[in-house]
VOKE-214134 format. One record per atom (N, C-alpha, C, O, CB): x, y, z. Coordinates in steps of 0.1 Angstrom, whole numbers, padded with zeros to 4 digits, always signed. Glycine has a CB too. Layout:
BEGIN
XYZ...
//
This chain:
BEGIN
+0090-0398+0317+0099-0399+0305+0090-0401+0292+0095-0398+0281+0107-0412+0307+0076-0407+0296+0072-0407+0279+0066-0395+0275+0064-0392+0263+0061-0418+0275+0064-0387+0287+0053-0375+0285+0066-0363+0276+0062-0352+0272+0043-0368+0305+0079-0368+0275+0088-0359+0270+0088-0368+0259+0082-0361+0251+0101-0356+0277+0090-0375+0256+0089-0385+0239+0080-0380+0235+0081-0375+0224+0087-0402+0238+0066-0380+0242+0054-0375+0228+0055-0360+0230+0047-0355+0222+0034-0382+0230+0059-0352+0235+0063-0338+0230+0075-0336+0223+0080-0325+0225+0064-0328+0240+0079-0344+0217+0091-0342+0204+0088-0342+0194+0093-0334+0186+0101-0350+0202+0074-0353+0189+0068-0358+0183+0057-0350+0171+0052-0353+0160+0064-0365+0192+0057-0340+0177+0046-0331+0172+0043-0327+0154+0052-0320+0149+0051-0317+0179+0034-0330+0147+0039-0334+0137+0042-0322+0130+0034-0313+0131+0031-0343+0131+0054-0318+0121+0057-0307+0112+0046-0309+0099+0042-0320+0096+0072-0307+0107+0042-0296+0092+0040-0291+0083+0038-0301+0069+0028-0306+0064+0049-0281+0082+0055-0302+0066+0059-0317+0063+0052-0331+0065+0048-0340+0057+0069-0319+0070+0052-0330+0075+0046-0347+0078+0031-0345+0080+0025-0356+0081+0052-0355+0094+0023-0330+0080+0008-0332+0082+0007-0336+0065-0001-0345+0062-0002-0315+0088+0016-0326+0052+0014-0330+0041+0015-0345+0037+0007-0351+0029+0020-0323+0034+0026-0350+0043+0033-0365+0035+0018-0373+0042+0013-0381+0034+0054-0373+0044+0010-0369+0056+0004-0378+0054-0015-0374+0046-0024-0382+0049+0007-0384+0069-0016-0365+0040-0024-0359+0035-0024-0367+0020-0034-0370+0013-0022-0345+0037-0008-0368+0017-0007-0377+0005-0005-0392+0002-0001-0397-0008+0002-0374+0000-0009-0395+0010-0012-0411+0016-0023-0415+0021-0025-0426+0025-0004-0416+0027-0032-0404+0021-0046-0402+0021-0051-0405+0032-0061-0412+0032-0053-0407+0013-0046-0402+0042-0046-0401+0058-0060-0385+0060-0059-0373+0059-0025-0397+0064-0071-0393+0063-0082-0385+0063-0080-0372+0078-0082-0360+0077-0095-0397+0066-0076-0377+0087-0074-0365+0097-0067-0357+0100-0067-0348+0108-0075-0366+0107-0057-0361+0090-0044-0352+0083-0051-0341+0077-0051-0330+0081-0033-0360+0070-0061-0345+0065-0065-0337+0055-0077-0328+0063-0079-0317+0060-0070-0348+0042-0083-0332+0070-0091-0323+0082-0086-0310+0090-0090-0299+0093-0093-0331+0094-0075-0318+0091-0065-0309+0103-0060-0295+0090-0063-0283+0091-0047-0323+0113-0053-0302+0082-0049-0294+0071-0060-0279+0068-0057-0267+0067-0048-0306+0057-0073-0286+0067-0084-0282+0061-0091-0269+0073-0098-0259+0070-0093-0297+0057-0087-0272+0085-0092-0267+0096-0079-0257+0103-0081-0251+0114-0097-0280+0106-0070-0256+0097-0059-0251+0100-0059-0239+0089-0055-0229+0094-0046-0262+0101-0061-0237+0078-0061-0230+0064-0070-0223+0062-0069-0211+0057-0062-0237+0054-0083-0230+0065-0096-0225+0057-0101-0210+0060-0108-0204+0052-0107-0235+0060-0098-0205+0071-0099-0193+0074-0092-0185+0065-0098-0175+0063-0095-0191+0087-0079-0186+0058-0070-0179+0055-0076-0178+0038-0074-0168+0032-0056-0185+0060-0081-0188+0033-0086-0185+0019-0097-0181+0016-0099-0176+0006-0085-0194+0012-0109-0184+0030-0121-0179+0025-0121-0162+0030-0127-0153+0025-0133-0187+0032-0110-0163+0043-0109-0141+0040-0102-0138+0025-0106-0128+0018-0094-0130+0056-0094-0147+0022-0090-0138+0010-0106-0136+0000-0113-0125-0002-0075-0148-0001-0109-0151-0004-0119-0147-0015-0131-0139-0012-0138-0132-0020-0125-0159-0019-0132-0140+0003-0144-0130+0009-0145-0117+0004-0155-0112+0000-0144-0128+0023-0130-0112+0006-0124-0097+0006-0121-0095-0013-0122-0083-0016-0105-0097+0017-0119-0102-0021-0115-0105-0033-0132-0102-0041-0133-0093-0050-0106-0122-0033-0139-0107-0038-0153-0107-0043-0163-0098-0034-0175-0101-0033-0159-0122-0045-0157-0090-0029-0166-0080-0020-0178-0085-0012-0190-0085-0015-0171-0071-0029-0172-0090+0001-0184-0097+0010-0192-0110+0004-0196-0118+0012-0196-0086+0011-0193-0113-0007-0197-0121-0017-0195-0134-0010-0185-0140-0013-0189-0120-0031-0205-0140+0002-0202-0155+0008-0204-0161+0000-0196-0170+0000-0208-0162+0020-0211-0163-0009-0215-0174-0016-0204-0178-0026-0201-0190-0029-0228-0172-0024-0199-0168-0029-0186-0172-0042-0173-0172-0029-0162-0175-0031-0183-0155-0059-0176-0169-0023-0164-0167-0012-0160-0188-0007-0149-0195-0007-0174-0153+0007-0177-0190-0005-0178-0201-0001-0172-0213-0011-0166-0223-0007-0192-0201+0001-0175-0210-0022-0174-0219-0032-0159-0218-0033-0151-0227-0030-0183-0217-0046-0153-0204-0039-0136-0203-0041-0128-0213-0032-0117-0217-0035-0131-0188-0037-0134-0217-0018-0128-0220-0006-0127-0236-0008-0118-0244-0004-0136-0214+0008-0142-0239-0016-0144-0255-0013-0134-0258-0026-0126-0267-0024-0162-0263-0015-0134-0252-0038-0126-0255-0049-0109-0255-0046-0100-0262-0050-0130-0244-0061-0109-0247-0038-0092-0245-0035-0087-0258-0027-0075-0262-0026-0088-0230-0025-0098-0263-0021-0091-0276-0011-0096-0289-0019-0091-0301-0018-0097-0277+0007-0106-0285-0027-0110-0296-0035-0093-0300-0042-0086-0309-0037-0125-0291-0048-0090-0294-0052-0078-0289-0056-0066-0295-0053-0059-0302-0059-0076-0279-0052-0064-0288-0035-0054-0291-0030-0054-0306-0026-0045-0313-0030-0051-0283-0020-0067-0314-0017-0063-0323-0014-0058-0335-0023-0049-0343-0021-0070-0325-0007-0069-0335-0037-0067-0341-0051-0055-0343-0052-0052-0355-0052-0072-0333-0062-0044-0334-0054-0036-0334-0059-0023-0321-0049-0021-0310-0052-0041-0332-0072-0019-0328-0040-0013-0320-0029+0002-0311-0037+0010-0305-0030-0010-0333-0015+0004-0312-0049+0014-0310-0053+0025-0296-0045+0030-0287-0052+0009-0309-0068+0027-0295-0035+0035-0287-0024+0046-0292-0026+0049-0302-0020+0032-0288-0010+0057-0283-0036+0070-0290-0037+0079-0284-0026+0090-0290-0026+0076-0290-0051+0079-0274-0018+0088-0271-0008+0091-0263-0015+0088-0254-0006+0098-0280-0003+0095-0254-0026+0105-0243-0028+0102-0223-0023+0107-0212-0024+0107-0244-0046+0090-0230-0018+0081-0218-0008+0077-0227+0007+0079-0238+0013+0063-0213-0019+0070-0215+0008+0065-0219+0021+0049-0223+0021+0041-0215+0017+0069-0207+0030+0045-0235+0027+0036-0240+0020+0020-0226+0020+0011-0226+0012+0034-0257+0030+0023-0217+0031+0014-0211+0032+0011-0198+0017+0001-0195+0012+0017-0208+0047+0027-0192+0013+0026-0189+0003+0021-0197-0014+0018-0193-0026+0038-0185+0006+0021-0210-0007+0017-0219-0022+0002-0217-0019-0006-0214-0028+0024-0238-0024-0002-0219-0007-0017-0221-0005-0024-0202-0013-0032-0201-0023-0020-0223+0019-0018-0194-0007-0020-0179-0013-0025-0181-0025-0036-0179-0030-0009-0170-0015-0009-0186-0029-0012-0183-0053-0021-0194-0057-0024-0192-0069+0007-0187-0068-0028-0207-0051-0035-0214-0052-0048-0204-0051-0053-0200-0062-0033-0226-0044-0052-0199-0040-0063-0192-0038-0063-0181-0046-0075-0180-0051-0065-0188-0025-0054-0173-0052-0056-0162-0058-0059-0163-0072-0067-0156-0078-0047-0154-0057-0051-0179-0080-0054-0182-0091-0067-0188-0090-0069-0192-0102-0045-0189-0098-0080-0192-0080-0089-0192-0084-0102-0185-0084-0113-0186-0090-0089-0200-0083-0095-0175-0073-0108-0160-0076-0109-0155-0086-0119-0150-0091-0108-0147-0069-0090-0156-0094-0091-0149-0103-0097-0158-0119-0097-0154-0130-0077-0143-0103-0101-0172-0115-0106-0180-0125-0117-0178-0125-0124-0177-0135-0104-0192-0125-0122-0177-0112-0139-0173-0110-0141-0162-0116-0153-0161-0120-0145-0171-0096-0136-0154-0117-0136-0137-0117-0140-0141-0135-0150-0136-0140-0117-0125-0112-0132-0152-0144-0129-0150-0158-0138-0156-0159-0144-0153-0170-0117-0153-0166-0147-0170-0150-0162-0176-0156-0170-0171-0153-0180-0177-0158-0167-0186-0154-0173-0157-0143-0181-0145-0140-0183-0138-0150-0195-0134-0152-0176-0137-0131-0172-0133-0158-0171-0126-0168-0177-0132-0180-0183-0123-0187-0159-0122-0168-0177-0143-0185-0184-0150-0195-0199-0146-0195-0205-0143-0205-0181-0166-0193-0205-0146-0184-0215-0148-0182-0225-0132-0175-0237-0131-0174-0212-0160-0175-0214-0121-0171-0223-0109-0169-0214-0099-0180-0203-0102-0184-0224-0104-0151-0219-0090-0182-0210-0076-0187-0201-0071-0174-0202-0075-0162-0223-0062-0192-0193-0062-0180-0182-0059-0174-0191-0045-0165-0186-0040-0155-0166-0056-0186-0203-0041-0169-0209-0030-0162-0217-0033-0147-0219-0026-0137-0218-0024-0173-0219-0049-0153-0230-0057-0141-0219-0059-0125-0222-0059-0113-0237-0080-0149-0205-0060-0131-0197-0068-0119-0189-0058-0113-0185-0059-0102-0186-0081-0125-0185-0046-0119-0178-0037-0113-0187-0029-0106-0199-0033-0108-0170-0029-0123-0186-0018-0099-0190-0010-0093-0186+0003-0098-0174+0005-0095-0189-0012-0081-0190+0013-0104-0189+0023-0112-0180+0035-0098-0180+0029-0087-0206+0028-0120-0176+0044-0097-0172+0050-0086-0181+0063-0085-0179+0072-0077-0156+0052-0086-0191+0064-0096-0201+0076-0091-0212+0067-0081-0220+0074-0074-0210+0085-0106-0212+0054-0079-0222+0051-0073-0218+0045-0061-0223+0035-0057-0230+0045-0081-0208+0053-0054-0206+0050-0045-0212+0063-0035-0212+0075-0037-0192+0046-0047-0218+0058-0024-0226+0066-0018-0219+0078-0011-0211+0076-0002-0233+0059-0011-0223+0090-0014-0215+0098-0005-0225+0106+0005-0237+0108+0004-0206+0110-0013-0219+0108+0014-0222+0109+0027-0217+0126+0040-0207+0130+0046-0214+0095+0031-0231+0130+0037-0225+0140+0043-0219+0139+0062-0223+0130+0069-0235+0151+0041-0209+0151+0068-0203+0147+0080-0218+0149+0091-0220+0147+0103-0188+0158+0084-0227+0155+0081-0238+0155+0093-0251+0139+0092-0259+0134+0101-0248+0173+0090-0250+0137+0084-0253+0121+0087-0248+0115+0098-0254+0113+0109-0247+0112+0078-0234+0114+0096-0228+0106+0109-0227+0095+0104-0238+0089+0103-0237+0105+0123-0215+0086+0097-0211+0076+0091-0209+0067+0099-0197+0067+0102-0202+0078+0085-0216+0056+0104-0210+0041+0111-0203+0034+0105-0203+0032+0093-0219+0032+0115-0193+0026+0116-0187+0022+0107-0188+0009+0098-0181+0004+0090-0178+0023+0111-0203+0006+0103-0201-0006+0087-0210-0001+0080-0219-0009+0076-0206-0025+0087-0211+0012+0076-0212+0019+0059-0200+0022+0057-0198+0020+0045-0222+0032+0056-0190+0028+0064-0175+0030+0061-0172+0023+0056-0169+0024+0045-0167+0032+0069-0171+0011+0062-0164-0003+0056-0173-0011+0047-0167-0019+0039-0160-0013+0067-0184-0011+0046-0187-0014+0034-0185-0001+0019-0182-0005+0008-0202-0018+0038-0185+0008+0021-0181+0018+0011-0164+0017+0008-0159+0020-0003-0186+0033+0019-0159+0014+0018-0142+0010+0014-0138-0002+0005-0130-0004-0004-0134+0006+0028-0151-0014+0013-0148-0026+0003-0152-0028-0009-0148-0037-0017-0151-0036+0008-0164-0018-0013-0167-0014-0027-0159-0007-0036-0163-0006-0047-0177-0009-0028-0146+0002-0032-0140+0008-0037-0126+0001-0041-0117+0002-0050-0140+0019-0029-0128-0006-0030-0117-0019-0035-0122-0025-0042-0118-0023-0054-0113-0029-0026-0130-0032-0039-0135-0045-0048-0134-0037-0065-0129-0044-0074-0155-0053-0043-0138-0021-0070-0140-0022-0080-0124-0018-0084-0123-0009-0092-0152-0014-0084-0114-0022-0081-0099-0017-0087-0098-0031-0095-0107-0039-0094-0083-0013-0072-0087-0031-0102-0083-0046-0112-0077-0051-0107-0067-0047-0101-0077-0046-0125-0081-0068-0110-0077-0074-0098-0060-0071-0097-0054-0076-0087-0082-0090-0099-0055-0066-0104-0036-0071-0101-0032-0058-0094-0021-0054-0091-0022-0074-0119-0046-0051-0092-0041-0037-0081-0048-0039-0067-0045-0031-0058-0048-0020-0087-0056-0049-0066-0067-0053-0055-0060-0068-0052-0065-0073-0041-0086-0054-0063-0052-0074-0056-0046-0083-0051-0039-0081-0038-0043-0085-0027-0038-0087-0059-0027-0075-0042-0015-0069-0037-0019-0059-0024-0011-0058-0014-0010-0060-0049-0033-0052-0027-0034-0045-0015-0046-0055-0003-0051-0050+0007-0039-0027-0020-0050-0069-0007-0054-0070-0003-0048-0080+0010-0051-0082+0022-0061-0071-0012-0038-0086-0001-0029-0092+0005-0015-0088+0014-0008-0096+0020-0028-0098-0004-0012-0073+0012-0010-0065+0023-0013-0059+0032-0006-0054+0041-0006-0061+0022-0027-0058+0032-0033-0053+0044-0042-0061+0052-0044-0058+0064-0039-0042+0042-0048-0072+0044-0060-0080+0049-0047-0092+0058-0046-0091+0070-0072-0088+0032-0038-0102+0051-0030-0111+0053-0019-0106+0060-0014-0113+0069-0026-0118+0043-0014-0094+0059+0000-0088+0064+0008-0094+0060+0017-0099+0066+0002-0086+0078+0006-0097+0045+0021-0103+0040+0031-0092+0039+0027-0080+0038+0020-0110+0024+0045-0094+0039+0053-0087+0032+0055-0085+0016+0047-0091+0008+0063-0090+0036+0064-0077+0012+0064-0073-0001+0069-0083-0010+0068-0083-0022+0069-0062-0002+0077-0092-0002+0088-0105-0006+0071-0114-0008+0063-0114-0017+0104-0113+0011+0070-0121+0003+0058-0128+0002+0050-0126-0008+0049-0134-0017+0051-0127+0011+0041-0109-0009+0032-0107-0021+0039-0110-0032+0032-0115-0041+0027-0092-0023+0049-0110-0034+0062-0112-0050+0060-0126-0053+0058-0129-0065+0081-0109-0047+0062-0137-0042+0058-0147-0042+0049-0151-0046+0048-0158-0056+0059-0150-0035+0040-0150-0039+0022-0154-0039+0022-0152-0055+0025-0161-0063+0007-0141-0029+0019-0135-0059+0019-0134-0073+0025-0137-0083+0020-0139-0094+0018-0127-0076+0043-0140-0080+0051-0146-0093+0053-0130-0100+0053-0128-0112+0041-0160-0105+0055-0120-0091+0058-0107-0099+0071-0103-0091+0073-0108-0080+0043-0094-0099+0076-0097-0095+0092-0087-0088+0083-0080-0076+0070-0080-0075+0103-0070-0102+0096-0071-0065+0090-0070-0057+0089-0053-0057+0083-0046-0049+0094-0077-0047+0098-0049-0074+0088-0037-0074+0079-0036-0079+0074-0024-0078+0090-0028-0078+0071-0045-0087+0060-0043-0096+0052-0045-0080+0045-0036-0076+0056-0054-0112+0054-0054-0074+0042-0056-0060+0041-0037-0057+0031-0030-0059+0052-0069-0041+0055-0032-0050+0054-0019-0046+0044-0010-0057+0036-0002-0054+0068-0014-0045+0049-0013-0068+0045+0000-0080+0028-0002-0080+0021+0007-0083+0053-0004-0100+0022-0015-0077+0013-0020-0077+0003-0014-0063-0008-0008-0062+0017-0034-0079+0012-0018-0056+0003-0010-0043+0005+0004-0044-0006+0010-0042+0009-0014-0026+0012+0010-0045+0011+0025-0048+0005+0030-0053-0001+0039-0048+0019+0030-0052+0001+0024-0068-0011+0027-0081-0025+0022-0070-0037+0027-0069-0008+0012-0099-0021+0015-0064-0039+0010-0057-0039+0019-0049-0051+0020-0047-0044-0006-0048-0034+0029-0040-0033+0041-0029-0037+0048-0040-0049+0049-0041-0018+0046-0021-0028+0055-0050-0035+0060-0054-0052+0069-0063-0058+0080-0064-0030+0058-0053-0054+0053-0065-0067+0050-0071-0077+0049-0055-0086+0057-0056-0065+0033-0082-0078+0044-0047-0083+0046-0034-0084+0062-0029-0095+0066-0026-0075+0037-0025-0073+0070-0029-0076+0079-0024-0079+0092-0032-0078+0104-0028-0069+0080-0015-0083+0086-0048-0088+0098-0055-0109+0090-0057-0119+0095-0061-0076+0100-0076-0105+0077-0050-0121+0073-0049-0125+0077-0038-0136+0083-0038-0125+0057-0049-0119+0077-0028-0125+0078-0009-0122+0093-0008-0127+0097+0002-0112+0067+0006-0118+0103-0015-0110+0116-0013-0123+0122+0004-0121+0126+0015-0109+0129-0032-0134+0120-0002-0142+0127+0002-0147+0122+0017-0157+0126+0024-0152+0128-0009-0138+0112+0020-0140+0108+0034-0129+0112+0043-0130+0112+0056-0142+0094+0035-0117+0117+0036-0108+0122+0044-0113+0132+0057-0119+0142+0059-0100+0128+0036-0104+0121+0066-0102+0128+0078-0113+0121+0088-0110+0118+0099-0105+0146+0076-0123+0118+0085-0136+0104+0088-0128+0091+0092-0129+0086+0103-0146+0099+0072-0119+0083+0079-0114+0068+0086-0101+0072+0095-0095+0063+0102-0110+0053+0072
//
């Protein structure tokens, strides 16, 4: 009989936050160890392989969250965690920019390496050559596709996360297809 009482018990979402805000330390672990995967692929993928800024985006976002857990429910906490993470790659991105030219941080698309079919392309030069083609799109076209193909959000969700309609998300991923496959053209038929 008790071993069915403490499987009722199990704590919700809810109650890992209420006790994260009462500053219940293994709440804020558990929280921390349950998430952290999910923000450091975004920033990983967001700053192109980049661990070090990947690293930092990740510690700032929970620094952040635990500070100040402000999760009011009108989403789903995982969508609040998203636009938390995205508004601070994209803050990093604007104190990056203070500090290099816009020529140092982008990747130009002539210097992306091309490759003939008699090389023989592995695939982590493929995928590294994909994620440089990404990484150089802007971020509000590199969001959207990053966060639909990397997260498998839906188009409702991406609308969410970003605070945009859910055709600017579509119009947005479409514009990033298209900008990808006038960059990658020359691998067609390869991925």
């Amino acid at each position: 009989m008790e071993r069915l009482a403490l499987m009722t018990e199990i704590p919700t979402k809810s109650d890992l936050l209420a006790a994260c805000r009462s500053g219940d330390r293994e709440a804020m672990h558990e929280l921390y160890v349950e998430n952290q995967r999910r923000v450091f692929s975004i920033a990983l993928n967001f700053f192109d392989g980049n661990r070090d800024k990947a690293e930092d985006v990740t510690q700032q976002v929970f620094v952040k969250l635990l500070k100040n857990i402000g999760f009011g429910g009108r989403s789903e906490f995982s969508t609040w965690l998203y636009r938390l993470t995205v508004n601070q790659c994209i803050d990093e991105t604007r104190k990056t920019r203070r500090l290099i030219s816009f020529g140092d941080w982008f990747t130009p698309a002539e210097s992306v390496v091309r490759m003939s079919l008699n090389e023989g392309i592995d695939s982590h030069q493929l995928s590294n050559e994909v994620r440089a083609v990404i990484a150089s799109l802007k971020p509000k076209y590199r969001m959207p596709i990053l966060l639909r193909y990397l997260e498998e959000l839906s188009y409702e969700q991406i609308a969410s996360v970003l605070e945009i309609s859910i055709g600017t998300v579509s119009s947005r991923i479409n514009r990033g297809h298209k900008m990808l496959a006038s960059k990658l053209g020359h691998l067609r038929g390869q991925i």
